[in-house]
C-alpha positions in Angstrom: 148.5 105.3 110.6 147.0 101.9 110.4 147.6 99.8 107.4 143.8 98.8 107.7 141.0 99.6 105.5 138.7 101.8 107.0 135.5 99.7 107.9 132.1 101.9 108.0 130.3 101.1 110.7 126.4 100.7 109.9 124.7 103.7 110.9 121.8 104.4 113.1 118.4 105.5 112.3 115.4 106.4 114.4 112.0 105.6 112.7 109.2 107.6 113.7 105.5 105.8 113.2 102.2 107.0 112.9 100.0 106.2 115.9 97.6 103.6 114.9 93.9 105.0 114.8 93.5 101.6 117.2 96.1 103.1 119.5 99.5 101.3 120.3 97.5 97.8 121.8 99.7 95.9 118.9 102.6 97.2 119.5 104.2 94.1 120.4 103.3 92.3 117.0 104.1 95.5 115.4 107.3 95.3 117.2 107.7 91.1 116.1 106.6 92.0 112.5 109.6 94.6 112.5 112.6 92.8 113.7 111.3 90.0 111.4 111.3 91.9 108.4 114.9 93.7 109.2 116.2 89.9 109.6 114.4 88.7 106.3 116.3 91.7 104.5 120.0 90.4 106.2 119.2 86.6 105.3 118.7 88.4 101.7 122.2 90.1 102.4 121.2 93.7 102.6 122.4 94.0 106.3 119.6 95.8 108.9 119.3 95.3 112.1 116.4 96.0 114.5 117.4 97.6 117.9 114.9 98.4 120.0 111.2 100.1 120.2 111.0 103.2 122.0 107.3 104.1 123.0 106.5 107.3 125.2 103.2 107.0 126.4 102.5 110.5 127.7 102.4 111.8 124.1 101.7 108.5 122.8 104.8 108.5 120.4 106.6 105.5 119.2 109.7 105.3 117.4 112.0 102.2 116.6 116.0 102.2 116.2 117.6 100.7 113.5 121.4 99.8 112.1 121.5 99.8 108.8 123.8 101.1 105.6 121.2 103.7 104.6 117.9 105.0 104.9 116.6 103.0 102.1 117.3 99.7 103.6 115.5 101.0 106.4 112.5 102.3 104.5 112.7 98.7 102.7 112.3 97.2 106.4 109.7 99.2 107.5 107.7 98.4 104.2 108.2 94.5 104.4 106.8 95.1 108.4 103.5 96.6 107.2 104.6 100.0 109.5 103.2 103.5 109.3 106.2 105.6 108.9 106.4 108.9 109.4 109.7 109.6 109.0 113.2 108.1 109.5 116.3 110.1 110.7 119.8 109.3 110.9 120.7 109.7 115.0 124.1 109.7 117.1 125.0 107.4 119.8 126.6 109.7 122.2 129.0 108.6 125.0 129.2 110.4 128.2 132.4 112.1 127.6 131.3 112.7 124.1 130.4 116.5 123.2 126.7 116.3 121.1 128.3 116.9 117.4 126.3 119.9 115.5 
């Protein structure tokens, strides 16, 4: 048993957004305006870090990943970034060897 505390890791969250009534032709300023606000909120020492945009174009979905400490801080993000959220989810990084927990 290791004398160290256990350290949380951040968690990560998937951010569903509302497709723009304009369509996704912003998404890269969307995109800017979102990792800007996650790093506004860790210069202000509430730790959240933007990942990555996903964007499927064959339904038109978009969805951006987050690490964070909770929802709320990701919520606050999305917020300061002007985003349409639809809904934001806790997800699992799974490795290859990793079963899919239930």
């Amino acid at each position: 048993m290791s004398d160290q505390p256990d350290r949380q890791r951040p968690t990560r969250f998937l951010v569903e957004l509302e497709r723009p009534s304009d369509g996704w032709g912003e998404l890269q300023a969307v995109t800017a305006r979102a990792r800007a606000a996650a790093d506004q909120l860790t210069a202000e020492g509430l730790s959240v870090r933007f990942l990555r945009a996903i964007f499927v174009p064959e339904d038109g979905s978009c969805c951006f990943l987050y690490e964070a400490g909770s929802s709320e801080a990701v919520g606050e993000a999305g917020r300061r970034a002007q985003l349409a959220v639809a809904r934001i989810d806790e997800s699992v990084r799974v490795a290859q060897d990793q079963e899919v927990p239930s």
